[in-house]
C-alpha positions in Angstrom: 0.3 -13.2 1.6 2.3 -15.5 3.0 2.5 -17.4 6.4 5.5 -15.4 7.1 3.6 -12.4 6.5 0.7 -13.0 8.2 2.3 -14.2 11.8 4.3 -10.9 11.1 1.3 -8.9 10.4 -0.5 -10.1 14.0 2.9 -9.8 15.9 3.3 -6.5 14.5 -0.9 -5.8 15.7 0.1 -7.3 19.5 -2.3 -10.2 19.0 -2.2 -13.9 20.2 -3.7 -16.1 17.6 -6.7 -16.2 19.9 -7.3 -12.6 20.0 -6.7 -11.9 16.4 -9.2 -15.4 15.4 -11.9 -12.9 17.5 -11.2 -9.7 15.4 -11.5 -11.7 12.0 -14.6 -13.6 13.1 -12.7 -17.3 12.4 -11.4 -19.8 14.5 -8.1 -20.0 16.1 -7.4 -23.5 14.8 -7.9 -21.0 11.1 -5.4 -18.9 12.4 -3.1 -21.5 13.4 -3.2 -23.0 9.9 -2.5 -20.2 7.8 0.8 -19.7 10.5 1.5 -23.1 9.6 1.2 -22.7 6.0 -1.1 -25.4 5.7 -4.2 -23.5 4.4 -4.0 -20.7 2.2 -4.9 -17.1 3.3 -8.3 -16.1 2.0 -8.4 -12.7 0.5 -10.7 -11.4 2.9 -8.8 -12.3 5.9 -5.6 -10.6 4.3 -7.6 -7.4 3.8 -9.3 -7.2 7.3 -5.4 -8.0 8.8 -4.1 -4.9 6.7 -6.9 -2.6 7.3 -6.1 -3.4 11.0 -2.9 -2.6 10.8 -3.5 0.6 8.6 -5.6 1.8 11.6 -3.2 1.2 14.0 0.0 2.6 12.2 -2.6 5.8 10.7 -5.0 6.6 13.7 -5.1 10.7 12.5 -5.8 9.7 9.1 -3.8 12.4 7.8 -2.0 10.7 4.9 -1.8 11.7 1.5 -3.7 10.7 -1.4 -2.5 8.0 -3.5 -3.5 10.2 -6.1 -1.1 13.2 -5.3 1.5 10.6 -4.7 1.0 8.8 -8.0 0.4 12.1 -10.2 -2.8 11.0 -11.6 -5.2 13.6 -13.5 -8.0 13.8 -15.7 -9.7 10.7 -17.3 -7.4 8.1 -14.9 -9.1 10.1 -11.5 -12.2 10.1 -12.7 -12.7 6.4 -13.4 -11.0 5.9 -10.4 -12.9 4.1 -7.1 -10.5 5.8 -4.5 -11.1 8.9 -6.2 -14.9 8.7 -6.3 -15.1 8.1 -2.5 -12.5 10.0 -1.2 -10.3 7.3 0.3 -6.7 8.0 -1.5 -5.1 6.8 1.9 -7.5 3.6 1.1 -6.7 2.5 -2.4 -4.7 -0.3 -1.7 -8.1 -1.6 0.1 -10.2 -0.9 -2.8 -10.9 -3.1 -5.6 -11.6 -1.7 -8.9 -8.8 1.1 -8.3 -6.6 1.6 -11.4 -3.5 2.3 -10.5 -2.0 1.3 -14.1 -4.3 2.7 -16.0 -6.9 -0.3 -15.9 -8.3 -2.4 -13.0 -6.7 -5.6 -12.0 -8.5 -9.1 -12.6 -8.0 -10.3 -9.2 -6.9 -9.7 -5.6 -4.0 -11.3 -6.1 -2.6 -9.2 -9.0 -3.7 -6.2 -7.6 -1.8 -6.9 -4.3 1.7 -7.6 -6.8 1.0 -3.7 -7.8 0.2 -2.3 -4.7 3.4 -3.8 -3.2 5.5 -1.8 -4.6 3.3 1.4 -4.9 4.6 4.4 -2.7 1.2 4.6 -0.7 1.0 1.0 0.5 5.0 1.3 1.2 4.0 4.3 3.3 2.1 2.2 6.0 3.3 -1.1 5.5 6.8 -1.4 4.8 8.3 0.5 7.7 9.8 -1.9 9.7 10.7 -3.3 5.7 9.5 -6.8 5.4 5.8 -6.4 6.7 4.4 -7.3 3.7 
């Protein structure tokens, strides 16, 4: 994620920099940086921003499941960690999902596939450059 993305992200959540530094548990002065660009986002602050915003934009919780989007069956669903607990609307979230047929090696290259996967464009890309 980049700072574009993330000042986007809390804009888009109707938090100042000191509101959304309370929701994440870090400082302002964190907040501030990763704006600036001058500190990179952690991965767990880039999760806790989207699952925010996934709340927000989803409050029913009456999405689809990535699986149903994605067509997956058989051996892919069952070693699957969104299909184990249910959470189809959550995969993006989840590491360990394996949405090519294997899990990705990091956050990073996870988030490269979920970006353009149908379910994360669902919830994130409506107003097209949220993420």
């Amino acid at each position: 994620m980049n700072p574009e993305h993330f000042k986007y992200l809390r804009t888009r959540l109707g938090k100042t920099q000191k509101e959304l530094a309370q929701l994440l548990g870090i400082s302002i002065k964190a907040i501030h940086s990763y704006e600036q660009g001058w500190r990179k986002i952690p991965h767990h602050v880039e999760r806790q921003i989207l699952f925010l915003l996934y709340k927000t934009v989803n409050p029913d919780q009456d999405a689809p499941n990535c699986w149903d989007i994605n067509q997956c069956s058989g051996t892919r669903l069952e070693n699957c960690p969104a299909w184990e607990f249910k959470s189809g609307d959550l995969c993006w979230f989840i590491n360990g999902t394996r949405c090519n047929g294997k899990p990705c090696q990091s956050w990073e290259k996870k988030m490269e596939a979920c970006r353009i996967c149908p379910v994360f464009i669902q919830f994130f890309e409506p107003d097209k450059g949220c993420v």
